[in-house]
DSSP file (Angstrom, degrees, kcal/mol; ACC not computed):
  #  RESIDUE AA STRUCTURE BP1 BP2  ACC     N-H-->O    O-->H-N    N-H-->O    O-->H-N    TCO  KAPPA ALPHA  PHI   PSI    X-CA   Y-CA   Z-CA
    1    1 A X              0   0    0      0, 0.0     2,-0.2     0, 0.0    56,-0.2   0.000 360.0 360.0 360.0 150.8   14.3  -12.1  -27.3
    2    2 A X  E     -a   57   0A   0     54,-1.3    56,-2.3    57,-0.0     2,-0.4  -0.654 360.0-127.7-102.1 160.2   17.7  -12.0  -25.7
    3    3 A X  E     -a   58   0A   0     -2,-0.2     2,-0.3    54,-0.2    56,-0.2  -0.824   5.6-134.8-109.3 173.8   20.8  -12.0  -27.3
    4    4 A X        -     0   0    0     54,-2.5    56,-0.4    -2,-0.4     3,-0.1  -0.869   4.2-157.2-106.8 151.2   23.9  -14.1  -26.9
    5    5 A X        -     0   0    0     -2,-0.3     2,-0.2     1,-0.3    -1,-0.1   0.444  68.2 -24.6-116.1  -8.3   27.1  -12.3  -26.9
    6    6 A X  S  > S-     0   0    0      1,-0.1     4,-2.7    58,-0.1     3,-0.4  -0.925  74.0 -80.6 161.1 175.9   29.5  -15.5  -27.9
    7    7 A X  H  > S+     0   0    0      1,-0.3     4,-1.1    58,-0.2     3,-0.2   0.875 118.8  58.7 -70.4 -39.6   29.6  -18.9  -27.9
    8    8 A X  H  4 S+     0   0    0      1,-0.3    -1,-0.3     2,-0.2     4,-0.2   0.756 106.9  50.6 -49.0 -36.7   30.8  -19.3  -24.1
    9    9 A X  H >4 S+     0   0    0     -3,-0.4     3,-2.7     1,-0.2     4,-0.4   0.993 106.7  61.0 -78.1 -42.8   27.7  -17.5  -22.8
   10   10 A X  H 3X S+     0   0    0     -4,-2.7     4,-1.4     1,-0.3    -2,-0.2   0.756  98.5  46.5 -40.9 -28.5   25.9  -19.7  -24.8
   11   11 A X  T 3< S+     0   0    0     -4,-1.1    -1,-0.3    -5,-0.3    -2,-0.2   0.320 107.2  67.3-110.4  22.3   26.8  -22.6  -23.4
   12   12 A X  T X4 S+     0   0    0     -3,-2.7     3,-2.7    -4,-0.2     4,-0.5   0.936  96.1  52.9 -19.5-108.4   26.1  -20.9  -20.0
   13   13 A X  G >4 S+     0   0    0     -4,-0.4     3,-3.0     1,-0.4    -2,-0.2   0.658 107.6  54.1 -35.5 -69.8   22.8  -20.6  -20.5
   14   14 A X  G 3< S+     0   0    0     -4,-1.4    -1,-0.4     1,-0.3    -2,-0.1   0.160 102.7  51.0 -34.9  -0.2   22.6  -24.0  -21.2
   15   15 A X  G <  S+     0   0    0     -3,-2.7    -1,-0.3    -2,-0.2    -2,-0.2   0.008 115.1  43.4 -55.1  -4.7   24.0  -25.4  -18.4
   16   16 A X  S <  S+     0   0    0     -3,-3.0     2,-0.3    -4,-0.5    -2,-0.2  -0.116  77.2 141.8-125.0  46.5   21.9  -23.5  -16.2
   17   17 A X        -     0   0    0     -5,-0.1    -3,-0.1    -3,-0.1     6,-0.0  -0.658  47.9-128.1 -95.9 138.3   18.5  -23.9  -18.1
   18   18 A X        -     0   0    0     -2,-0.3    65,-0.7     1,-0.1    -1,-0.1   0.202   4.8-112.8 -69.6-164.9   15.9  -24.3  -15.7
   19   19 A X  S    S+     0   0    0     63,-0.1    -1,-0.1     1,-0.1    -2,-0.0   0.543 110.2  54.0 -95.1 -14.0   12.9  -27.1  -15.0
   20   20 A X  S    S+     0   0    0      1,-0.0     2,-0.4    93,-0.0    -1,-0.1   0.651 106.4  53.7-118.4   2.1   10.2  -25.1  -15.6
   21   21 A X        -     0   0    0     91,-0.1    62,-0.4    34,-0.0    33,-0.3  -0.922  62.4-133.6-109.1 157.3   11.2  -23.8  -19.4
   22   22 A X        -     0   0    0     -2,-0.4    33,-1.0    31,-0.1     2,-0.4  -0.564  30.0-147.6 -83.0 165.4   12.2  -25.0  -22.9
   23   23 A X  E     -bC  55  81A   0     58,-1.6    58,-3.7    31,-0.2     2,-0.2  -0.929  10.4-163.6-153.8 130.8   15.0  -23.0  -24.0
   24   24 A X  E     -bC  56  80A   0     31,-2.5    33,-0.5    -2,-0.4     2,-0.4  -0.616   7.7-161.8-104.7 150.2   15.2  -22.4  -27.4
   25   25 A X  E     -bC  57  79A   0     54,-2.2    54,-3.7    -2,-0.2     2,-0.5  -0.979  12.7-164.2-132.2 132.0   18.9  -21.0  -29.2
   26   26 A X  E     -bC  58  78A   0     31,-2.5    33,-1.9    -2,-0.4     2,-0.7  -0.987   9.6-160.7-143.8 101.8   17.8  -19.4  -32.9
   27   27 A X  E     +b   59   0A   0     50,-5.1    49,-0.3    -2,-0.5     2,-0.2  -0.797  21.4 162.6 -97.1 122.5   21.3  -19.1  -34.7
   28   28 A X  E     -b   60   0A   0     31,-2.7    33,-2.7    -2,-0.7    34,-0.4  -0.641  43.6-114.6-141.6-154.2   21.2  -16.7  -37.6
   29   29 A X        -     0   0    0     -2,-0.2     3,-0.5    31,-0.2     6,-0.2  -0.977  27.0-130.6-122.2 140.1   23.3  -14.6  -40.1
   30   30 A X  S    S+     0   0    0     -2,-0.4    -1,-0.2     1,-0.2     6,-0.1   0.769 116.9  55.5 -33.7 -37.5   22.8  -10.2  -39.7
   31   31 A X  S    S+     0   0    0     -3,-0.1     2,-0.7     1,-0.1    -1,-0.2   0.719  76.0  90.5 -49.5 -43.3   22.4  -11.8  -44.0
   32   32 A X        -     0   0    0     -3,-0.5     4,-0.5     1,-0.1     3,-0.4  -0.605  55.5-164.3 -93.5 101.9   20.1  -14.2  -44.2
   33   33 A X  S  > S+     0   0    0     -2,-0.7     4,-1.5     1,-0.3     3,-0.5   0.805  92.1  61.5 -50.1 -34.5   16.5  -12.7  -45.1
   34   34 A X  H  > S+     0   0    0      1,-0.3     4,-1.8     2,-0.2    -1,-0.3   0.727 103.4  48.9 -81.3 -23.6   15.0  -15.8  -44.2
   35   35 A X  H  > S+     0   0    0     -3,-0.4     4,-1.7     3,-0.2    -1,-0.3   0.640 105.7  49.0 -53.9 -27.7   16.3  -15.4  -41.0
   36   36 A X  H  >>S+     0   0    0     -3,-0.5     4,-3.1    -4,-0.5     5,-0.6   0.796 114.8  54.7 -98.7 -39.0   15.2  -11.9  -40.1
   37   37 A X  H  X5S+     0   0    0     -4,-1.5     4,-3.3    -5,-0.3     3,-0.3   0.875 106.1  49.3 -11.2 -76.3   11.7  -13.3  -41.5
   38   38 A X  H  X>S+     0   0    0     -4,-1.8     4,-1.4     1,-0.2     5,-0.5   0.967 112.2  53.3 -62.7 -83.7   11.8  -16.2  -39.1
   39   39 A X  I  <>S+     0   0    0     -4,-1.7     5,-3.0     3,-0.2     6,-0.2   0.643 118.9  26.3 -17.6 -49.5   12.6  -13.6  -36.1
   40   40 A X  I  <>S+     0   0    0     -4,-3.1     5,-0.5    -3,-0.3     4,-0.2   0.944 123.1  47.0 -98.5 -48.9   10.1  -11.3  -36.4
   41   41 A X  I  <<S-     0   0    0     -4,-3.3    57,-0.3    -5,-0.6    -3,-0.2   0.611 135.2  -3.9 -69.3 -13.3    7.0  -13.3  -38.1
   42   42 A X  I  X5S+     0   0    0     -4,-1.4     4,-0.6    -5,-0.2    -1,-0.2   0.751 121.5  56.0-135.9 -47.3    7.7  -15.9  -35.7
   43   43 A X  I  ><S+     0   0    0     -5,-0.5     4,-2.6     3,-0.2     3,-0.3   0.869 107.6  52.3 -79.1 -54.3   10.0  -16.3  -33.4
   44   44 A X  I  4<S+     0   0    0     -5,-3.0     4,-0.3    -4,-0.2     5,-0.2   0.821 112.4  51.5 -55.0 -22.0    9.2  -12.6  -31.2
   45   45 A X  H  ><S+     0   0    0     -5,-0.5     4,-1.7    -6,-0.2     5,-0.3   0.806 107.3  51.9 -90.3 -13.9    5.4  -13.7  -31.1
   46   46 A X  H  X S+     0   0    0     -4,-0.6     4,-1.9    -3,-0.3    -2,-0.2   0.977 115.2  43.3 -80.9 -49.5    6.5  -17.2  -29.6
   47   47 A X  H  < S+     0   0    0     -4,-2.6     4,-0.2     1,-0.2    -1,-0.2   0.490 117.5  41.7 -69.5  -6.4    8.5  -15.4  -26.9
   48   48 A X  H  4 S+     0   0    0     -4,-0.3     3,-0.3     2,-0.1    -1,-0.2   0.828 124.1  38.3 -97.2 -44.9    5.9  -12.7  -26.1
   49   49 A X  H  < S+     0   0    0     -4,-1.7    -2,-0.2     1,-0.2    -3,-0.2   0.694 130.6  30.1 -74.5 -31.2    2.8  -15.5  -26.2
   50   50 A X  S >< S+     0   0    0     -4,-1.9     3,-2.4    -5,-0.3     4,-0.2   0.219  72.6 130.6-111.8  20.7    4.7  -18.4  -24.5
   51   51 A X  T 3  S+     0   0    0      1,-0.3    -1,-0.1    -3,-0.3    -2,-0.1   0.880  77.9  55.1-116.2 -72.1    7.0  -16.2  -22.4
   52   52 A X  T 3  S+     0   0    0     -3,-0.1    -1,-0.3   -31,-0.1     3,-0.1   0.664 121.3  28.7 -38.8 -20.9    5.7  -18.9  -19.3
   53   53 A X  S <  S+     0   0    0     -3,-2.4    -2,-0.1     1,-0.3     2,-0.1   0.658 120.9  42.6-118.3-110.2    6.9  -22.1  -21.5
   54   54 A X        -     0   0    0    -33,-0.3     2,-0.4    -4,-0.2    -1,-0.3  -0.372  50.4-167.2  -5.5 101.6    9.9  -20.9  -23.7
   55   55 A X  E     - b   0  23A   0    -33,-1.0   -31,-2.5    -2,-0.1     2,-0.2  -0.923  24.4-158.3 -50.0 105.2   12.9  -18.8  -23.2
   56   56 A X  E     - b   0  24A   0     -2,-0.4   -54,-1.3   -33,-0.1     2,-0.3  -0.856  10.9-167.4-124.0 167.1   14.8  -17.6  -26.5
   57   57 A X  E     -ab   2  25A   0    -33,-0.5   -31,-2.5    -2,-0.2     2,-0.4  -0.986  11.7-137.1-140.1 153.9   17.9  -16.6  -27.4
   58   58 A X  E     -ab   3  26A   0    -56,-2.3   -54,-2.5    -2,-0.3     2,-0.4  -0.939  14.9-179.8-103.3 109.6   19.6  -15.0  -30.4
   59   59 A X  E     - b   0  27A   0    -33,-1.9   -31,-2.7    -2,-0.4     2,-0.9  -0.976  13.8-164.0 -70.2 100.5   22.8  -15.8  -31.9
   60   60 A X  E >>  - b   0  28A   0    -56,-0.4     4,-3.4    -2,-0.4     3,-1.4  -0.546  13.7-162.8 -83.7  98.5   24.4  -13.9  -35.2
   61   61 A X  T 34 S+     0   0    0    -33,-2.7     5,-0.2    -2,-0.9    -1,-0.1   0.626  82.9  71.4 -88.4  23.9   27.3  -16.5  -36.2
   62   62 A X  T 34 S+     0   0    0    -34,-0.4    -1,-0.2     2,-0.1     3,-0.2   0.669 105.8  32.7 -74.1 -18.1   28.8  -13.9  -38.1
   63   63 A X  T <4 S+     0   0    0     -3,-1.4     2,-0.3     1,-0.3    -2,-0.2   0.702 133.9  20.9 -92.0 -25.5   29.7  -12.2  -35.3
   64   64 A X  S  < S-     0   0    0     -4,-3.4    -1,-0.3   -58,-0.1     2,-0.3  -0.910  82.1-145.0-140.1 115.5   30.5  -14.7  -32.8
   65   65 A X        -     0   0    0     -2,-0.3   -58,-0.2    -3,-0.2     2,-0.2  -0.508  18.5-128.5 -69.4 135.3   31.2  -18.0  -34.6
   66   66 A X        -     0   0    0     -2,-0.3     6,-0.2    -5,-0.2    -1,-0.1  -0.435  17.2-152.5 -90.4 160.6   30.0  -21.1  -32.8
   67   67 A X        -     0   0    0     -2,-0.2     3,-0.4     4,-0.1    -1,-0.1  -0.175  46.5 -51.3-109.5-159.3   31.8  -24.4  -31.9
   68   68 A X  S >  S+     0   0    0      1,-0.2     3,-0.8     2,-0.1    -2,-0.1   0.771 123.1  61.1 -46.3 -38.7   31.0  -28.3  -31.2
   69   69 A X  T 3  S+     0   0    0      1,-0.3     2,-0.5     2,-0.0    -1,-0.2   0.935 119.2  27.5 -84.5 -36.2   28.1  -27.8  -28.6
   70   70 A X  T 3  S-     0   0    0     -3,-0.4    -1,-0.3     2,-0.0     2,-0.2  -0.558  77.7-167.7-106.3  77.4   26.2  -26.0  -31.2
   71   71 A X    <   -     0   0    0     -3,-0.8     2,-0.3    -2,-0.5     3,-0.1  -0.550  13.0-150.2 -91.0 160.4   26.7  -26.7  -35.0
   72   72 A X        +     0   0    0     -6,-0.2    -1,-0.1    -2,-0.2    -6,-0.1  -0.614  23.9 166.9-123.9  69.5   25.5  -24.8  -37.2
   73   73 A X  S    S-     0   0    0     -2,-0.3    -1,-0.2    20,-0.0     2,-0.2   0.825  82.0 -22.0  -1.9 -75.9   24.4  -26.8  -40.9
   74   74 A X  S    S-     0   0    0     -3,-0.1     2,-0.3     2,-0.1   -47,-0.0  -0.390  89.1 -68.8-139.6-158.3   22.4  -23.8  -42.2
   75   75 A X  S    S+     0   0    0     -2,-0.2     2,-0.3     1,-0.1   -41,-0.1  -0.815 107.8  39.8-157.3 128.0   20.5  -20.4  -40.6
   76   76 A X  S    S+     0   0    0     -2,-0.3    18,-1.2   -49,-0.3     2,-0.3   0.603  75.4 160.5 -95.1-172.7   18.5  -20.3  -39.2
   77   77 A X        -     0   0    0     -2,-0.3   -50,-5.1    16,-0.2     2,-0.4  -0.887  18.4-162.8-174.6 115.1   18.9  -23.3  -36.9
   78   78 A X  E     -C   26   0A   0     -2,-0.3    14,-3.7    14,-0.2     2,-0.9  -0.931   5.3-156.2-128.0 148.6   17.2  -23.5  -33.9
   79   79 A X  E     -CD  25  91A   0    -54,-3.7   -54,-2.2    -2,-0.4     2,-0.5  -0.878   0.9-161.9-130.5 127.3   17.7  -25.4  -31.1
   80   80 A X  E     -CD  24  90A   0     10,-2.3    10,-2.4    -2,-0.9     9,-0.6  -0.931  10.4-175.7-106.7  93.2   15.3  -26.5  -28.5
   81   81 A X  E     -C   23   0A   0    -58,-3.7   -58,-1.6    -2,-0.5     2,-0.3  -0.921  16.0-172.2-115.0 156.0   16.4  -27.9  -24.8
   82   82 A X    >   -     0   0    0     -2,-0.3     3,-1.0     3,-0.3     6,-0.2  -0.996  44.7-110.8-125.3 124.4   14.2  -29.3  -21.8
   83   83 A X  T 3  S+     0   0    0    -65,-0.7     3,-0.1   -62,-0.4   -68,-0.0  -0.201  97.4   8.3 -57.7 136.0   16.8  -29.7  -18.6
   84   84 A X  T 3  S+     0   0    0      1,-0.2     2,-0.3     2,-0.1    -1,-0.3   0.939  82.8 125.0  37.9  62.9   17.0  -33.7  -18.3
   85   85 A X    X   -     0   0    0     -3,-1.0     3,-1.2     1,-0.1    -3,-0.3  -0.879  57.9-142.2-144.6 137.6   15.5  -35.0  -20.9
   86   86 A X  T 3  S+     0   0    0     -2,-0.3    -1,-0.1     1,-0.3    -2,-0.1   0.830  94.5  58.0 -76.4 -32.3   18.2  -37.5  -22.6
   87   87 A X  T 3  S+     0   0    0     -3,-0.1    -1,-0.3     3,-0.0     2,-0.2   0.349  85.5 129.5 -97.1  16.8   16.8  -36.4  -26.4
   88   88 A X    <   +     0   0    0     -3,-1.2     2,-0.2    -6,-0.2    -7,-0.2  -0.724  31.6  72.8 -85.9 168.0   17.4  -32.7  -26.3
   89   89 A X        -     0   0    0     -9,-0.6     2,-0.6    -2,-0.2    -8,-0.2   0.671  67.7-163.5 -56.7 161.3   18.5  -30.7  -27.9
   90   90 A X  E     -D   80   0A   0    -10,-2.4   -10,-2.3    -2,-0.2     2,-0.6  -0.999  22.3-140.6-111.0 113.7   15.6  -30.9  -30.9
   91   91 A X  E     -D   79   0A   0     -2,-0.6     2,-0.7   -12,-0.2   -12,-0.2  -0.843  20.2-168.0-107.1 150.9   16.9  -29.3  -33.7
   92   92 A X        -     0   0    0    -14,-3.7   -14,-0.2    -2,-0.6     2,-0.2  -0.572   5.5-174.0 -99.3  73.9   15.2  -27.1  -35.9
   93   93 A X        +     0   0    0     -2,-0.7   -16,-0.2   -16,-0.1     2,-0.1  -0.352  47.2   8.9-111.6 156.1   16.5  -26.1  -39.1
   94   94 A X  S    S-     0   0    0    -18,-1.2     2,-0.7    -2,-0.2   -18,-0.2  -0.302  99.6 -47.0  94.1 167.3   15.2  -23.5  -41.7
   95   95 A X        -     0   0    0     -2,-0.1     2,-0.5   -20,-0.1    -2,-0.1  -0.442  55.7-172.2 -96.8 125.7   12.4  -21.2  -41.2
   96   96 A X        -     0   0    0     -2,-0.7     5,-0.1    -4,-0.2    -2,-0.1  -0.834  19.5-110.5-127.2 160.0    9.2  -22.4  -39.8
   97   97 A X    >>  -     0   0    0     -2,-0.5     4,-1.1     1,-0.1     3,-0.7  -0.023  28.9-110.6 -68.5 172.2    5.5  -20.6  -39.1
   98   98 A X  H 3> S+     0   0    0      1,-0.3     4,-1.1   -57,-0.3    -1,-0.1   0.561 120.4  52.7 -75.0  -8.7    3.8  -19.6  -36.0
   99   99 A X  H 3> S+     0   0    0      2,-0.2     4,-1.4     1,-0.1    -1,-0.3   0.538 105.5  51.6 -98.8  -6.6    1.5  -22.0  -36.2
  100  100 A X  H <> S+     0   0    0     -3,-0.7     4,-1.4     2,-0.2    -2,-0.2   0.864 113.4  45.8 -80.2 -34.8    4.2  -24.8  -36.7
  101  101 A X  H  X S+     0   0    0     -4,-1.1     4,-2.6     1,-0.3     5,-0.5   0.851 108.2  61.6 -87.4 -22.2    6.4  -23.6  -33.2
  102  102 A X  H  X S+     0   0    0     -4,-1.1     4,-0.8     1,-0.2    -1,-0.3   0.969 104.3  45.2 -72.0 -29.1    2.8  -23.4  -31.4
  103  103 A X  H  X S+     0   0    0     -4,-1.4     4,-1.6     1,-0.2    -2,-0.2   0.764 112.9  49.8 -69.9  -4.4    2.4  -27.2  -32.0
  104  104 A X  H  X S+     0   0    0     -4,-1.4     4,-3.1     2,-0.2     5,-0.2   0.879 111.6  49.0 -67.0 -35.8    5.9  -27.7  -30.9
  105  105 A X  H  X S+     0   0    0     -4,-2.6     4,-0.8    -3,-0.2    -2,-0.1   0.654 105.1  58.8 -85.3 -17.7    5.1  -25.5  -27.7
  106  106 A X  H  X S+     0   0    0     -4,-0.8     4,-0.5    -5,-0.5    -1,-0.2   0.959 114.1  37.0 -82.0 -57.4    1.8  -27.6  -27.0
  107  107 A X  H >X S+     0   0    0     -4,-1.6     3,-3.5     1,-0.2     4,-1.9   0.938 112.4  58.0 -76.6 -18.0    3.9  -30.8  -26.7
  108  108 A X  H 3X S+     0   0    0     -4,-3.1     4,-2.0     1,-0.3    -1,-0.2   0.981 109.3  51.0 -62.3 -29.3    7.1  -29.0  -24.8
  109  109 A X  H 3X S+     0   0    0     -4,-0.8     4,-1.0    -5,-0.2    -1,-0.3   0.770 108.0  44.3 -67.5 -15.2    4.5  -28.1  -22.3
  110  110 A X  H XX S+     0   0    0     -3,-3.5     3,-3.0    -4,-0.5     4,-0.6   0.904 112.6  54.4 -98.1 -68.1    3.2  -31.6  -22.0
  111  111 A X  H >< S+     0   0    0     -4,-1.9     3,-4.9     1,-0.3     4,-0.5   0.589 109.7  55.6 -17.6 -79.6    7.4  -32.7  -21.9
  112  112 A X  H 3< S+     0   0    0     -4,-2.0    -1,-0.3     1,-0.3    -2,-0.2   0.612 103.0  49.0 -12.8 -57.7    7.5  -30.0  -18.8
  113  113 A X  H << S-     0   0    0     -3,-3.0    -1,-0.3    -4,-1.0    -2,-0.2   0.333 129.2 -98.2 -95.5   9.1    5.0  -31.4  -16.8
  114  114 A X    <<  +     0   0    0     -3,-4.9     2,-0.4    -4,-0.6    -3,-0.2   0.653  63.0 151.5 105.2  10.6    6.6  -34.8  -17.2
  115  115 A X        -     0   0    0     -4,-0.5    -1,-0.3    -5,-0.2    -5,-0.0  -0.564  55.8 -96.4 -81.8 159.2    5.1  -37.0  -19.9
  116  116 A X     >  -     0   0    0     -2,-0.4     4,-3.0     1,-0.1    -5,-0.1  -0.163  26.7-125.3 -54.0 149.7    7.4  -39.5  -21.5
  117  117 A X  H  > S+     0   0    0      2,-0.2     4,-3.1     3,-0.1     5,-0.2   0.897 112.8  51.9 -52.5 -41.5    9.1  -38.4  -24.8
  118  118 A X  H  > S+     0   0    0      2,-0.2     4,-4.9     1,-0.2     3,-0.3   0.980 108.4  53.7 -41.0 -65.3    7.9  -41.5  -26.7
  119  119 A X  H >4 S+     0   0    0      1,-0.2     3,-0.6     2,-0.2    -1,-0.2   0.841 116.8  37.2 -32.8 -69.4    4.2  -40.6  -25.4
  120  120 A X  H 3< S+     0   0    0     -4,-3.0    -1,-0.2     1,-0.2    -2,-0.2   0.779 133.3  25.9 -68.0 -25.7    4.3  -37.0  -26.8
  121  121 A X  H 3<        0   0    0     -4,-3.1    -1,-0.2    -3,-0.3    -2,-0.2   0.272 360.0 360.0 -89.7  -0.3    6.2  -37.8  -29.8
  122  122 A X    <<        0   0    0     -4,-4.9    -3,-0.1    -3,-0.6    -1,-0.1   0.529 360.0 360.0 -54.3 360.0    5.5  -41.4  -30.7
């Protein structure tokens, strides 16, 4: 998982997110238990197993606080875009299992290859 170094690079990478991955931004606190939880029990096996689908990246907003393009409610908070598609970001907040982000990864994949939002999420 990569990290982000402040909020400007973040919103880099999001402006250059590619076509052929989701790219996910997982904001959390150096604090927050449930956060380091969510990292390793989850979030490092989605990036190692879906590494072809998903890009993620790691923010601490105790060290680099974030602005309007990301708020940040609670941590963890994760935030989920697919380049041109008008209802991203999906955010995700509070910690969820591996088996929850793999159905999320089963429909981004279908989103990728170009079904309608509705379809995969009606």
């Amino acid at each position: 998982m990569k990290q982000l170094n402040n909020y400007d690079e973040a919103v880099k990478v999001i402006k250059n997110i590619s076509n052929e991955k989701v790219l996910g931004i997982v904001m959390t606190s150096a604090t927050c238990e449930v956060c380091k939880k969510f990292v390793t029990d989850t979030l490092e096996k989605i990036n190692e197993q879906y590494s072809d689908v998903v890009e993620i990246y790691q923010m601490d907003i105790e060290k680099h606080p974030t602005q309007g393009t990301l708020p940040v409610p609670t941590v963890p908070v994760t935030y989920f875009y697919i380049k041109d598609c008008k209802v991203f970001p999906l955010m995700r907040p509070g910690y969820a299992g591996l088996e929850i982000l793999e159905g999320e990864i089963k429909k981004f994949k279908l989103l990728l290859k170009g079904e309608p939002f509705e379809t995969v999420y009606g």
